[in-house]
MIZA-630548 format. One record per residue: x, y, z of N, C-alpha, C, O, CB in turn. Coordinates in steps of 0.02 Angstrom, whole numbers, plus 50000, padded with zeros to 5 digits. Glycine has a CB too. Layout:
N
XYZXYZXYZXYZXYZ ...
//
This chain:
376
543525570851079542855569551107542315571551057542305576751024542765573451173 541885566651056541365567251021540915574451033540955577051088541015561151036 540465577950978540185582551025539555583851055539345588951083540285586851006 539195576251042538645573851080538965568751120539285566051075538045571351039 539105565351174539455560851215538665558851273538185561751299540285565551258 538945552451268538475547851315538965544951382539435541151371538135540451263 538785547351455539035545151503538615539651528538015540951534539155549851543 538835533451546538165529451589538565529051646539175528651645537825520851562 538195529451703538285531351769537855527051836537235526951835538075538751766 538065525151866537905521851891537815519851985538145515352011538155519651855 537425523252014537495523852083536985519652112536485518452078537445530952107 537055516352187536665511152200536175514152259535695510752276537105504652218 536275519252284536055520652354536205528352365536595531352327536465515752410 535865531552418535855537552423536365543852435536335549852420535535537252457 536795540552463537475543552453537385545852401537125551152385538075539752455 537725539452353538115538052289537565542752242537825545252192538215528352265 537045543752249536555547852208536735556352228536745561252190535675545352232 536825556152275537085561452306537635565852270537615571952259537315558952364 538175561052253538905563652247538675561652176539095564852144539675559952293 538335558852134538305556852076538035563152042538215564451984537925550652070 537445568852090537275572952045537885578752053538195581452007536505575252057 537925579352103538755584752124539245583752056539435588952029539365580552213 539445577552028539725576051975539445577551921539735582151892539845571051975 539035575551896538645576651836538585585751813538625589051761537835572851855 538455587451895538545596351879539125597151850539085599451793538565601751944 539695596051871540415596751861540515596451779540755600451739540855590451903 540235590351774540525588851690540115593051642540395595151591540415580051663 539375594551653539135597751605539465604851598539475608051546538445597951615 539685606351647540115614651652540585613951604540735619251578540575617051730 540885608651581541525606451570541255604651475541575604651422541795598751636 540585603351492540585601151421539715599351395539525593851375541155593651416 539395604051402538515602351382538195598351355537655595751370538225605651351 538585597551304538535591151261538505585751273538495582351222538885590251231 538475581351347538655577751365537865573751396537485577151432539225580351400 537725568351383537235566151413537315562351458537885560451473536885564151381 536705559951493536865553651555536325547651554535745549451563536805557151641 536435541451545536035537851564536155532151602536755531351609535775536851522 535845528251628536115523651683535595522051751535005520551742536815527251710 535885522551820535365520351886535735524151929536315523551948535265511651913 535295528151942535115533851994534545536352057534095532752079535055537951956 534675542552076534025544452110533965549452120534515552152126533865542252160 533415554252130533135559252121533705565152121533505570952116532615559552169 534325564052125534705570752148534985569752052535075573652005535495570052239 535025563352061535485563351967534755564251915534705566151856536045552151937 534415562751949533795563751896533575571851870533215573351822533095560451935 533945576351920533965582251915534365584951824534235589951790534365584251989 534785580151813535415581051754535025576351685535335574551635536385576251789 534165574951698533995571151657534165565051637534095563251579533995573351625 534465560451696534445552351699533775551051726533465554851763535035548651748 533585545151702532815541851689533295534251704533675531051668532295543351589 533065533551769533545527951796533105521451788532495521451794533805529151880 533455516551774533475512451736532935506451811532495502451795534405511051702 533165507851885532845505351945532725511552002533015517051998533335499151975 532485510652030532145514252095532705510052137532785503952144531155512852115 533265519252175533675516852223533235512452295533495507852327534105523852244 532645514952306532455510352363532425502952328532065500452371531695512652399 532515499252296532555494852279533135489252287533175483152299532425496452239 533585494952273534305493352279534635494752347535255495152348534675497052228 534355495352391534655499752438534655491352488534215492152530534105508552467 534895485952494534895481752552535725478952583536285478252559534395475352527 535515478352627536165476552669536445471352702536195469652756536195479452709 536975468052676537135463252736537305455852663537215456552602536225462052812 537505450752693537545446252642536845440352637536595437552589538285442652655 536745440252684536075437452707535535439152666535135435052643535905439652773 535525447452652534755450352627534975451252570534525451552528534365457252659 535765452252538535785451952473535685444952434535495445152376536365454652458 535785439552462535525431652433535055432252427534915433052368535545425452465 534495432352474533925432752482533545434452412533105431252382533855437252533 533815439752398533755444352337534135442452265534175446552219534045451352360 534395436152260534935437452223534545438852149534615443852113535515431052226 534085432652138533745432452067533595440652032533665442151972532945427952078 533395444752082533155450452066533735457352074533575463252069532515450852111 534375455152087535345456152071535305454252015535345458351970536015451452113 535235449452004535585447751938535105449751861535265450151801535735438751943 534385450951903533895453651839534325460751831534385462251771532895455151861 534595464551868534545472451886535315471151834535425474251782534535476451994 535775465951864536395464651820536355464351730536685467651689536655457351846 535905459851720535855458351658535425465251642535745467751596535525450651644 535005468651653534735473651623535245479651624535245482551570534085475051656 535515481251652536185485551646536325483851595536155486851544536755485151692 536805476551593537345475951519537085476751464537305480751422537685469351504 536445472051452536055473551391536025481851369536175483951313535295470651406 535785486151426535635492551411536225497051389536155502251357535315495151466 536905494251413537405497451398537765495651334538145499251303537755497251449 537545487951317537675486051242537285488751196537585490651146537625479451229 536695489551195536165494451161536735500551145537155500651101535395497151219 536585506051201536665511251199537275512851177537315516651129536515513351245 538035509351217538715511151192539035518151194539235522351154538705509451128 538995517051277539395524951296539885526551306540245522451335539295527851341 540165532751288540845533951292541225532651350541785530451335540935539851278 541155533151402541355530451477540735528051497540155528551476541665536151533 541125524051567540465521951620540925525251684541505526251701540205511051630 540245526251707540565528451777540375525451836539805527051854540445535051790 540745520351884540375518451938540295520451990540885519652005540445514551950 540045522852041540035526052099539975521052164539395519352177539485530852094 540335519252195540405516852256540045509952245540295506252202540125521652312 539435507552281539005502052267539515496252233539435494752174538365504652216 540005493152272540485487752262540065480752237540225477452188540905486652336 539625479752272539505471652275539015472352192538955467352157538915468152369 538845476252180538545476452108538945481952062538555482952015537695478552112 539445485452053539835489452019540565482952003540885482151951539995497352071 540595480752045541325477152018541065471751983541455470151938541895474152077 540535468151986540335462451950539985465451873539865461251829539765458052002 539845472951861539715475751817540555476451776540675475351717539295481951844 540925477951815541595481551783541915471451738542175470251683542385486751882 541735467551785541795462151734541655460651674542015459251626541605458551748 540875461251681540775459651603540665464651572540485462851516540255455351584 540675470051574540905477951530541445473651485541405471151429541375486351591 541905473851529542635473351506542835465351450543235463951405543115473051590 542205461651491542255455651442541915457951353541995453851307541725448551485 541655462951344541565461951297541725471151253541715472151192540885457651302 541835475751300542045481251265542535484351291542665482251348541595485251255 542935489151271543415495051289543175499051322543525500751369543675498551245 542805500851317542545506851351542905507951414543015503351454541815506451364 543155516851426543395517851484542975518151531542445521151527543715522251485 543245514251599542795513851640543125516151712543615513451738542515507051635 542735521651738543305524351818542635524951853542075526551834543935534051820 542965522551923542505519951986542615525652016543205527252025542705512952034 542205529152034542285534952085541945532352163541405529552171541835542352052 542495534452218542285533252288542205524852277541725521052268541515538052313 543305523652289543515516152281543015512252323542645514652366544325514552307 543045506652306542815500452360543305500552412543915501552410542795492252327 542715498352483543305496852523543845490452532543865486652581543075497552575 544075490352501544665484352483544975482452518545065476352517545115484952446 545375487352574545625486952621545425485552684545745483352731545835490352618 544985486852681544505482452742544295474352723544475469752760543665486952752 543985473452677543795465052683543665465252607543555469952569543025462052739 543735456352595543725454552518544345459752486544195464952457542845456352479 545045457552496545705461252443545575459852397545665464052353546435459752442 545355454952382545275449452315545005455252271545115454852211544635441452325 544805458252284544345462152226544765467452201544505471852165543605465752254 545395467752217545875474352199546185472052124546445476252086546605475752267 546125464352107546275462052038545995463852008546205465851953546295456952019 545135464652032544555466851975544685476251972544545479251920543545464152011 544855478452009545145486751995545595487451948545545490951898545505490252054 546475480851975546845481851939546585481251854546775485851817547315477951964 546145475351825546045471251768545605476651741545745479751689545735463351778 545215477451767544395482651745544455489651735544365492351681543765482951808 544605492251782544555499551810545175505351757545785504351761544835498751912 544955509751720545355513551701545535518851729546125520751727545235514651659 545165521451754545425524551819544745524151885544155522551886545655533751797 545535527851962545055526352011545135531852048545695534252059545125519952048 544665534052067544575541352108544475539952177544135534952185543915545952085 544615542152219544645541452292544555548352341544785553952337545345538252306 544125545152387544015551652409544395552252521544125556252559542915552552390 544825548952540545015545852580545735545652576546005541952534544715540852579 546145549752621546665552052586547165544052625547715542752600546915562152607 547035541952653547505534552676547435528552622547715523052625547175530852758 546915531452563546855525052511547405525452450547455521552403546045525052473 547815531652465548195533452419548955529852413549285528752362548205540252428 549085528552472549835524652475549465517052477549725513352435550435526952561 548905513752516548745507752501548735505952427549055501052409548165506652531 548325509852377548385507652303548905507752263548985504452212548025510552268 549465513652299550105514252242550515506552269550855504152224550745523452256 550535503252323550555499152344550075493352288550385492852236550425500852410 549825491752288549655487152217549535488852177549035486252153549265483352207 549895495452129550145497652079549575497852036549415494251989550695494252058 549225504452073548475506752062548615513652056548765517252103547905505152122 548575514852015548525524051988547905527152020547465529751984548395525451890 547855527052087547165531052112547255539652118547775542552135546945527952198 546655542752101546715548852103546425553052182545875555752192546355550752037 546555552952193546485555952274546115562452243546355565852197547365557952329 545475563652277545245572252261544675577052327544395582552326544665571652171 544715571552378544245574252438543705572052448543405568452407544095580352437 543455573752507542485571852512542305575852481542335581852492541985572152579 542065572652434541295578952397540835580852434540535585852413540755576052341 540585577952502540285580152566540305588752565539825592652571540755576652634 540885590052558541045596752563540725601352500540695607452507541845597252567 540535598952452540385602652382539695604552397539435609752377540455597752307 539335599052441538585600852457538335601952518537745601552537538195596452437 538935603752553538735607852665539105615352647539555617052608539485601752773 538725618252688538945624652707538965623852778538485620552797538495630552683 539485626152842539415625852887538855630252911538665635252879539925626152905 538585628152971537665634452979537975634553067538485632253092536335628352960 537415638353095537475638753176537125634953215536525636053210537325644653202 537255631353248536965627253283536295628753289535805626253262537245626853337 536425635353348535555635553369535035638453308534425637953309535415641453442 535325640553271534825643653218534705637753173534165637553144535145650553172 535165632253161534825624553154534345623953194533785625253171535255618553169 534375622053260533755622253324533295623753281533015619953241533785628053393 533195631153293532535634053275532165632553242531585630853254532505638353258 532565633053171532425630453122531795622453099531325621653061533055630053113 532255617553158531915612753183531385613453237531135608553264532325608953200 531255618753248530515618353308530895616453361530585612653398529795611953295 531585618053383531955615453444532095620953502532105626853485532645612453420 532155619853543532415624953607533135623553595533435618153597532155622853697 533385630953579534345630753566534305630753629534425636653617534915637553524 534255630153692534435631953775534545626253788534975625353831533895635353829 534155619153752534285612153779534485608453721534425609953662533655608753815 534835601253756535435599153732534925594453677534335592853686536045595153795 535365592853615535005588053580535465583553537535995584053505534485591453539 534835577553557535015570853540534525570153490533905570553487535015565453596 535355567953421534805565753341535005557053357535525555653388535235569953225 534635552853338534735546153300534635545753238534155548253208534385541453320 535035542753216535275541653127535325533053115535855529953112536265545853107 534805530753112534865524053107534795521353045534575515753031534465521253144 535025526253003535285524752933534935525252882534485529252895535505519152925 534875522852819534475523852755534205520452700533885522352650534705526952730 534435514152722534055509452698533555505652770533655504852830534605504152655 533025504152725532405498352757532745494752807532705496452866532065492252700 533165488752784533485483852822533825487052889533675485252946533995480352776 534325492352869534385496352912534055499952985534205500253045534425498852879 533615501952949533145505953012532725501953044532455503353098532655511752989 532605494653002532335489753036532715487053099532495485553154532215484952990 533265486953076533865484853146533905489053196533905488053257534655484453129 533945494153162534275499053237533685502953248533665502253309535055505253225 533225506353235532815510453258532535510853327532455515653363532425509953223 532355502353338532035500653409532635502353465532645506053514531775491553414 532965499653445533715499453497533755506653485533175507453504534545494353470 533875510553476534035518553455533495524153500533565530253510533855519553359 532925519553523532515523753528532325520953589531905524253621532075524853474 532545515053616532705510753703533275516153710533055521553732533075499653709 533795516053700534335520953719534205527853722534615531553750534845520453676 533595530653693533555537853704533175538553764533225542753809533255541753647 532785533853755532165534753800532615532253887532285532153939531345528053766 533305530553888533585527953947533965533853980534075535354039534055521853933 534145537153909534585543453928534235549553938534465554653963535075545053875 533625548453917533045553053939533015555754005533005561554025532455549753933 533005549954036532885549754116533565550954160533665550354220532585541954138 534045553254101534605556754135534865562754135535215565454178535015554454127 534635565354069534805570654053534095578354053533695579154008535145568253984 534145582054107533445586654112533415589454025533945590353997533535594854182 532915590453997532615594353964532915591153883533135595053841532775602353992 532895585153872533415582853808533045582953778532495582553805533805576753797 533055583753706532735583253651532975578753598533515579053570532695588753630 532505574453588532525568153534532245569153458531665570453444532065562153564 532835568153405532635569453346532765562853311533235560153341532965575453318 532645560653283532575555853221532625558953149532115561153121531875552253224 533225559253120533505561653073533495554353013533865549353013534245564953103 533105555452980532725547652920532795553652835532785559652819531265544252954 532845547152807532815549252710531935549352725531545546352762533225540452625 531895555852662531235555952648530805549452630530205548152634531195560252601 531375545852606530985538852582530665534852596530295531352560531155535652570 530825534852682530775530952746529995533152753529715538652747531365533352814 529745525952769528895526952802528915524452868529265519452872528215522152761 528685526152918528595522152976527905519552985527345522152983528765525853033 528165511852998527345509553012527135507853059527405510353108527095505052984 526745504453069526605499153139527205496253187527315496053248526265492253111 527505494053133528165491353167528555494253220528815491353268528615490753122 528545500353207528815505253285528185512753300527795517153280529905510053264 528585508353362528315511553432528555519453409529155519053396528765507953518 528405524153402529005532853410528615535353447528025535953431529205539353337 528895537653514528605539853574528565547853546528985550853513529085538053648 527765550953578527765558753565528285562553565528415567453529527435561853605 528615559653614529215565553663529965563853583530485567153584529595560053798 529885560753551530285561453478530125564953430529515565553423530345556353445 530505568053386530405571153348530705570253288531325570553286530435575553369 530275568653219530465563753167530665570053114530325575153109529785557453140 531205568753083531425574153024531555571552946532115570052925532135577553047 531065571352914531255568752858531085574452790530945573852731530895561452855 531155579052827531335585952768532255586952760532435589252706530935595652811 532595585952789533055588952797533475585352861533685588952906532825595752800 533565580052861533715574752888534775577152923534985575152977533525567652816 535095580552885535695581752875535775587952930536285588952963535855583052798 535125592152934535055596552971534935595253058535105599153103534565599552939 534635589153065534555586653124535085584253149535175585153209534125582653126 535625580153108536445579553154536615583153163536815583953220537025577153141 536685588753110537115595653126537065597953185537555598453222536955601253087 536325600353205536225602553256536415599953304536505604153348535785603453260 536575593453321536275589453372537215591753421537755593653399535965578753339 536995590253481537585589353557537895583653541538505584253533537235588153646 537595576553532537925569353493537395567253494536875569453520538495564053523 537535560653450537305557453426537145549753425537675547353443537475559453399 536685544453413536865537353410536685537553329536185540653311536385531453467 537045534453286537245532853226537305525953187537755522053205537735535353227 536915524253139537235518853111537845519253079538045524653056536865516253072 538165514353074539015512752998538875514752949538435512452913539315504552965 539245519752937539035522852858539375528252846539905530252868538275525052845 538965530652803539345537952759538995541352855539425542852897538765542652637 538565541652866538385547252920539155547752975539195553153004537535544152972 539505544652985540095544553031540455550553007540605555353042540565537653029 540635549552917540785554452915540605564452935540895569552952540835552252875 539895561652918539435568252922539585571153001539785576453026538515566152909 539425566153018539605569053100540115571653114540145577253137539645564853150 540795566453096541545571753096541555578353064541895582953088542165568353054 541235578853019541255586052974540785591953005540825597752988540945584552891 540335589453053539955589453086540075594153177539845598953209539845582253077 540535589553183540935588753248540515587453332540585588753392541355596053250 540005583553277539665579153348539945573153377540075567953348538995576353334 540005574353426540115567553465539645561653443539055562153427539985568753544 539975556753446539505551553433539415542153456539915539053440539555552353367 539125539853473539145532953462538985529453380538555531653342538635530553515 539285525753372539255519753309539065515153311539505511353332539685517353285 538475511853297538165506153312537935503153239537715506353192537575507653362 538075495153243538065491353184537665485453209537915482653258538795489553155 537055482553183536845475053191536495473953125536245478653094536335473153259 536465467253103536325464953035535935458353061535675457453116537065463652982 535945454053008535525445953027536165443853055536735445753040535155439652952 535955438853105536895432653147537085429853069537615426753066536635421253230 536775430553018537315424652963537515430252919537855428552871536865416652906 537335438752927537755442452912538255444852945538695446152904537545445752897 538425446053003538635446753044539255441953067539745443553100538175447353071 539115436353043539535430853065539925431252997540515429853007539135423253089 539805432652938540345431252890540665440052898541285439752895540005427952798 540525444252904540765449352921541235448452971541805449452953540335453152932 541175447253020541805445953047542365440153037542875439653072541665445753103 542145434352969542745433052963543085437652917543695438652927542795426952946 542795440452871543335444552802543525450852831544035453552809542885446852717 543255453152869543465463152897543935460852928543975456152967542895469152958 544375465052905545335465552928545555471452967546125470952990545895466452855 545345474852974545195481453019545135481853081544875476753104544675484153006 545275486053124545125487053185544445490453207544205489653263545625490153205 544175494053163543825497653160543175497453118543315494553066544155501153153 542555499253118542115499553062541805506253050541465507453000541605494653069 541915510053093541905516753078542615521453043543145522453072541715519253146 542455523352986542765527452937543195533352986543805533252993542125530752881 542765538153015543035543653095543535540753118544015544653121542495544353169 543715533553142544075528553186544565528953128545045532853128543705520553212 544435525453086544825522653037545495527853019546105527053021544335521152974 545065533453002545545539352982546075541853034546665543153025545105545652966 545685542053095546145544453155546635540653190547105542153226545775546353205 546255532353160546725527453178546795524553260547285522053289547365530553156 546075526153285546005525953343545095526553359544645526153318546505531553370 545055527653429544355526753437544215533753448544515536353496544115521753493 543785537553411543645545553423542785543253421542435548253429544015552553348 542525539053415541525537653407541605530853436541925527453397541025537253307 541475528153479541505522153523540865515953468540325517853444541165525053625 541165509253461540745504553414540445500553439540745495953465541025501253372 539835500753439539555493253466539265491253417538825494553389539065492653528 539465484753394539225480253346539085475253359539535471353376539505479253304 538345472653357537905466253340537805465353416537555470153446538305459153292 537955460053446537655458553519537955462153576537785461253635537725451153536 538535467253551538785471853596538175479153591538175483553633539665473653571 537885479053553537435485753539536845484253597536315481353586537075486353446 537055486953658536345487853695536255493553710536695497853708536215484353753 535695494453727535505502953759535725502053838535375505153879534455505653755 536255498153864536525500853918537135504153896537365509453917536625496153970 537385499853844538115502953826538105510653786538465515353802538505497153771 537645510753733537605517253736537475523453762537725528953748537475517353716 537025521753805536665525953852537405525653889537605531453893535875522853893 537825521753915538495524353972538775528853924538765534753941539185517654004 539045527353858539345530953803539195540553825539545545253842538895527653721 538415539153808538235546153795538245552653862538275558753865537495545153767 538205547253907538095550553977538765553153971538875559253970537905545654050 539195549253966540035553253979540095558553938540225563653970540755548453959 540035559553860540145563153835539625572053873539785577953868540075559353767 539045568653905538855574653927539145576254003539365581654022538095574753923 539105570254043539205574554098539925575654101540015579854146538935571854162 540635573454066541185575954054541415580954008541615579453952541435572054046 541395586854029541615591453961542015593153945542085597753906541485596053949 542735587453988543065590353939543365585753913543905587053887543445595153952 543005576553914543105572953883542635574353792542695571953735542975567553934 542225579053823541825579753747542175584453703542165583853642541025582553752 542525590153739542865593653699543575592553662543805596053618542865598053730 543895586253693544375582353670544075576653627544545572853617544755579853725 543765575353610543175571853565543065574753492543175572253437542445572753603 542695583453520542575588053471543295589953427543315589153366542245594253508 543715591853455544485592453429544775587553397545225589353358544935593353479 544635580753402544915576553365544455575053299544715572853248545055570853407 544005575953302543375575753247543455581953208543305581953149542565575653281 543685587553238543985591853188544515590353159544535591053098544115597253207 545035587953191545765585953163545515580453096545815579953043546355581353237 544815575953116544835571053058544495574452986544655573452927544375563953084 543945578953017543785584252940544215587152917544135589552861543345590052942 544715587752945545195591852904545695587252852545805588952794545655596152959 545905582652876546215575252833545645574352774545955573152723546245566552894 545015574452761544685573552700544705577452665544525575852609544155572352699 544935584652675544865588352627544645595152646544665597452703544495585252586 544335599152573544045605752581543665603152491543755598552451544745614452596 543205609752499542755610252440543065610652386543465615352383542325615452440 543005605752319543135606552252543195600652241543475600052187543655610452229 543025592452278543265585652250542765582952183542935579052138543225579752318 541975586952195541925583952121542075588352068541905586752011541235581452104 542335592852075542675598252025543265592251985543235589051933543155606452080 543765592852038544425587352031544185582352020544575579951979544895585952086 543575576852034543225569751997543295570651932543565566851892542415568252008 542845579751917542625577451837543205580251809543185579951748541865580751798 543845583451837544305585051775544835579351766545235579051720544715592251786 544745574051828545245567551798544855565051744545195563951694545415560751854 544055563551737543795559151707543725563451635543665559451588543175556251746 543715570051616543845572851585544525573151534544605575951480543695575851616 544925569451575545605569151552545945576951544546275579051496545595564951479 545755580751611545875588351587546575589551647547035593451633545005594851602 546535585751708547435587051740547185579651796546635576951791547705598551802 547695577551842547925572351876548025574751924548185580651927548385568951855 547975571151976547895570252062548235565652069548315563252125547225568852099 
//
């Protein structure tokens, strides 16, 4: 190894910025010398990346709103490669963000060596397999953080390195009610966060619906408390209604599930949070009908929640697209409260699923595969 080294790195969305700076800590421990450049957000910008786009930019969802967008994909595409032919770094690293990381790992590969390992695989196994050629062809190595992706890849004769949720590298478990407080909350009454996710497109979908369903379960439950757990990034405008009786958290957004009795949730990394979490929860998914409609032809799954997926069963109940009403959730949530000991058989299995991801040290184990320092 060189003893100035250039990493380019590459994360699309807030997660992936997330676990991208967790990593970046890892490797400089490992080796100072080491620089980073590439597309990030404020957590990797901490390690002195000067990202190349603004993750709210990148942050859209669905196949519908990525067309929409494509001209300004493929500007963000071509300015990558160019920048990485310029520069010429010793690895690339991709972080999750599939629909623009695998079409990167193409033409990398069409024109250099460079080692290139995807951290936090694509989901492959859920929809589009097709893309496990571009892992097999591209990818020098693949890190995984999902311990059921490990026999699927040795299965198409994929050297994946299994190493945990990095989730865990950046939670400390805290106490409920001293979360409360913390939040300006009464620990004595029960609370309901909504998490209607983190990108624009996102919160554009579900927020209204999220906040019909609170306001239904309101009128069922004495003394509830409504939080709205949003990225700092998030502005609210005109566009929604947020009744007084809510309470919006965009300091510390991670702190408002924690706390919370359950939850209504968008599809996402937050499912996990919640299992780790051990809130009860509903899962709710809606996109545009011509996203939505090709989504259900390619998803091969039973499931679209990750919690489900792992347990292999229904532990967070799904309503997706024209099944998502605020009657169905609102029945959802009522059971989990007025049954306790359907919630505590709920809570127990959501522990059983944090425990299948892991414990603290996965971007430790990220940066010593990519390090070439031991194997998983």
């Amino acid at each position: 190894m060189k003893n100035n080294s250039l990493y380019y790195i590459i994360a699309g969305e807030t997660s992936g910025d997330q676990h991208g700076a967790l990593l970046m800590k890892e490797i400089l421990k490992k080796n100072q010398n080491i620089s980073f450049a590439g597309v990030g957000g404020k957590n990797m910008s901490t390690f002195s990346l000067q990202s190349l786009f603004l993750l709210e930019d990148l942050a859209v969802m669905g196949f519908w709103e990525v067309f929409k967008k494509f001209s300004f994909f493929k500007h963000v595409q071509d300015t990558i490669i160019n920048d990485i032919k310029l520069k010429n770094p010793d690895k690339i690293i991709l972080i999750d963000y599939p629909g623009l990381n695998l079409r990167l790992a193409k033409k990398i590969k069409s024109f250099s060596n460079v080692p290139i390992i995807y951290y936090i695989a694509p989901q492959v196994w859920a929809w589009k397999e097709k893309r496990v050629k571009i892992l097999q062809d591209c990818i020098d190595q693949l890190i995984i953080i999902f311990p059921f992706e490990k026999d699927y890849f040795k299965l198409k004769n994929i050297n994946a390195h299994f190493v945990g949720h990095p989730f865990f590298d950046e939670w400390t478990p805290k106490n409920k009610s001293a979360l409360k407080s913390n939040l300006n909350l009464n620990k004595n009454f029960p609370v309901l966060t909504l998490y209607p996710g983190s990108r624009k497109d996102e919160i554009k979908k579900h927020l209204p619906l999220f906040i019909k369903s609170a306001l239904l379960i309101n009128k069922k439950i004495e003394n509830l408390q409504i939080v709205i757990g949003c990225a700092p990034n998030i502005s609210f405008d005109n566009n929604f209604h947020i009744p007084k009786n809510i309470y919006i958290e965009t300091k510390n957004p991670r702190s408002a599930l924690e706390c919370a009795d359950f939850a209504i949730i968008a599809s996402g990394t937050a499912t996990i949070e919640a299992s780790i979490f051990n809130v009860p929860s509903v899962i709710v998914y809606k996109s545009s009908f011509f996203s939505w409609f090709l989504a259900k032809l390619f998803i091969k799954t039973r499931f679209i929640g990750m919690s489900n997926l792992i347990a292999n069963k229904i532990v967070m109940p799904e309503y997706i697209q024209f099944n998502a009403s605020a009657k169905n959730i609102c029945f959802e949530i009522l059971n989990l409260y007025l049954n306790k000991d359907h919630y505590q058989k709920i809570v127990n299995q959501l522990i059983s699923v944090s425990k299948k991801l892991g414990e603290k040290g996965a971007s430790c184990k990220a940066a010593n595969v990519i390090m070439g320092e031991t194997n998983y």
